[in-house]
N, C-alpha and C positions, 0 to 999 in steps of 0.2 A: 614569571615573565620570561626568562632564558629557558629554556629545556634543551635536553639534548634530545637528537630525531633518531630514531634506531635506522638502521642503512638495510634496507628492502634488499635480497638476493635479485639481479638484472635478470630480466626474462632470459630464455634463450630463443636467438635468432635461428629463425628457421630458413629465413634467405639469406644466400651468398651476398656478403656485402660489394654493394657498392664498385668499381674501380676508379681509383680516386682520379681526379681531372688531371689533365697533360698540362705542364706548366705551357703558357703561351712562351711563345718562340720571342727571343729577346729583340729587340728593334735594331741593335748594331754586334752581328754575331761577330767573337772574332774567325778573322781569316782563315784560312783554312792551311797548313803548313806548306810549304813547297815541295812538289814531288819530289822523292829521294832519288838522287844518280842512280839509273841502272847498273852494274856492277860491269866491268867489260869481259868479254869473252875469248875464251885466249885458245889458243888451238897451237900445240906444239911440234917440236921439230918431231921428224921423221912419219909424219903423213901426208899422203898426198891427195886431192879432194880434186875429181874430174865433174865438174858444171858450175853455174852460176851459184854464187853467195849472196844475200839480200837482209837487210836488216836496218833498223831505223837505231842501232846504239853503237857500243863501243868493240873493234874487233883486233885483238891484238891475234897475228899468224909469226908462225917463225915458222911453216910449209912448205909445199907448194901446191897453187892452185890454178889448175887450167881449167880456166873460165873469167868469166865478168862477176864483180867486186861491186856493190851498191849500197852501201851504210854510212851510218852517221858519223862516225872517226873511224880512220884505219891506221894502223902500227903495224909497219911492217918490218919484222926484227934481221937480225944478220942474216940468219940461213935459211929468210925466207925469199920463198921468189912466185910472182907472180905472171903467167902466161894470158893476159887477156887486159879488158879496159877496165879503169877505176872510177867509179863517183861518187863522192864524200861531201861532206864539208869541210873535212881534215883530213889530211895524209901526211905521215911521218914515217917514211923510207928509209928502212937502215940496209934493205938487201936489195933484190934485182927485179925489175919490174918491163917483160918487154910488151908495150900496148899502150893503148892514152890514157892518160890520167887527167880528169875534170875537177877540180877542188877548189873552194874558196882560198884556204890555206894549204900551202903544199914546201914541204921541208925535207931538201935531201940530206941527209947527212954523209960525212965522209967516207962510210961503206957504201954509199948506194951508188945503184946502175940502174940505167932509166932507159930505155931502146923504144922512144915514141914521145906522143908531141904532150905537152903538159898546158892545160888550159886552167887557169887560178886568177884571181884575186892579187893575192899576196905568195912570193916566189921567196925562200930560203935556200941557198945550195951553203953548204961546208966544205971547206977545200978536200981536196978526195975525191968529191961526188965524180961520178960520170954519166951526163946527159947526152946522149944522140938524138936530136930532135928539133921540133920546135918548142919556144914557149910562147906561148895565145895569151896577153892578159885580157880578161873580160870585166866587163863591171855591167853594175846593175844599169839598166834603162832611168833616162833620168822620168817621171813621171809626168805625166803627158797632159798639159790641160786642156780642163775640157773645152769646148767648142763654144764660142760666143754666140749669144743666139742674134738669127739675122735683125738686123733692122726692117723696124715696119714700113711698108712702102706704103705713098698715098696713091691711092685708085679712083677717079671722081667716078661717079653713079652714071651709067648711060640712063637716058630715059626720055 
């Protein structure tokens, strides 16, 4: 009634198995992490950098640069100093700056010297600072609705 079955040696496969199926793609992946802060970029005292600087991160100068300034925060340390115009979304002046500065946020602190007109958002000085200029505050456009559409006019039929 019971036996035991002797176990048969498995043939050998003469074809590459298979590659087993890709799990399906879950219905709620999670999110994906938030990109990591760029690291800022620092450029120290006793060099001096003749053209334009351009960049979408963070640039901390203790320099000087003669030229125009275009990134995403600027730091600009005690014994830096800048010959040309700035635009940021942040400026944080610790040294001397002669040309315009465009920034949403813009904060002189008590080392800085500024020889031109500052256009910002939001205006910080520290007692110390020295401004010769203007300051522009700007703000966003309020947004603009859209256009009502005309009214239908009646036109009887010639005929």
């Amino acid at each position: 009634m019971f036996q035991k079955k002797k176990d048969a040696p498995a043939p050998l496969a003469l074809e590459p198995l298979a590659a087993a199926p890709t799990p399906a793609p879950l219905a709620q992946a999670a999110p994906a992490p938030p990109p990591r802060p760029k690291p800022a970029s620092l450029i120290a005292q006793g060099l001096t950098i003749r053209g334009d600087v351009s960049g979408d991160g963070e640039l901390h100068l203790d320099c000087v640069v003669q030229g125009d300034i275009k990134v995403g925060k600027l730091v600009l340390g005690p014994n830096g100093r800048v010959e040309g115009s700035i635009a940021a979304q942040a400026v944080e002046i610790h040294g001397k700056v002669i040309g315009a500065v465009a920034a949403r946020q813009v904060r002189l602190y008590g080392t800085a010297k500024v020889e031109g007109d500052i256009a910002h958002e939001q205006l910080a000085m520290e007692s110390g600072a020295d401004f010769q200029g203007r300051s522009v505050k700007f703000t966003r456009p309020a947004p603009q609705p859209a256009p009502a559409p005309a009214p239908a006019t009646y036109a009887p039929a010639v005929g």
